[in-house]
N, C-alpha and C positions, 0 to 999 in steps of 0.2 A: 157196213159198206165194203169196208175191205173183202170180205167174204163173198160178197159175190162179183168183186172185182178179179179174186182168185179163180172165182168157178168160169167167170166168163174166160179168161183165158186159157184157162184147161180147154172146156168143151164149145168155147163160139159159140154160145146160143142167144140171141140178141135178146130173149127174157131177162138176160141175167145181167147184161149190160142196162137195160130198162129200169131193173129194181137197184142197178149202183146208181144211176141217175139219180131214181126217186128217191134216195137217203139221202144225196147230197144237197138235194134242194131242200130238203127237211131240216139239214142242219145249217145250210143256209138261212131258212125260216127262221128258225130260233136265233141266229146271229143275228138277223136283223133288227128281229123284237125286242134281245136283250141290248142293244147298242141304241134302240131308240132312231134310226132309221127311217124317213118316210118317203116313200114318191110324190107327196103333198100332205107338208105337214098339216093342212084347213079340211082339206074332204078324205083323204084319204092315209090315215096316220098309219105310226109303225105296227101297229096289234089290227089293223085292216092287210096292211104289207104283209103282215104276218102268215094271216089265215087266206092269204090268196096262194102263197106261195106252198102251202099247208098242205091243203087241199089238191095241187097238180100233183106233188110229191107224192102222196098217199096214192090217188091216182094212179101213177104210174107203177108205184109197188103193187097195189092190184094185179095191172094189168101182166104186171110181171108174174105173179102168184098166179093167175088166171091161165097165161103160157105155161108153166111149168108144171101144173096139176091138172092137164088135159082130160082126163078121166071123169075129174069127180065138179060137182058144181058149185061153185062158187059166187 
């Protein structure tokens, strides 16, 4: 996360600011899941929390990966 916290301020390129998003909500993710965390603990538990939060994250690292390797396909 830091890393591309670094790059983005070197170069402003909103890729790079997109994949420090998506780390942090990834470790956000994992905070939650290991704290036990729910938005509802009856329908929607912390390992549900978990993998909703998982999955934007990843998401958004893509889409950052996807910006920064213009070329090739992904």
């Amino acid at each position: 996360a830091y890393a591309f916290l670094v790059a983005y301020r070197r170069h402003k390129h909103r890729a790079l600011f997109v994949g420090f998003l998506g780390l942090c909500i990834t470790l956000i993710a994992a905070f939650i899941q290991q704290s036990g965390w729910a938005l509802d603990p009856r329908y929607f538990n912390h390992n549900a929390t978990y993998h909703l939060l998982q999955g934007i994250g990843l998401f958004m690292i893509f889409i950052a990966a996807r910006d920064l390797c213009p070329g090739e396909k992904l």
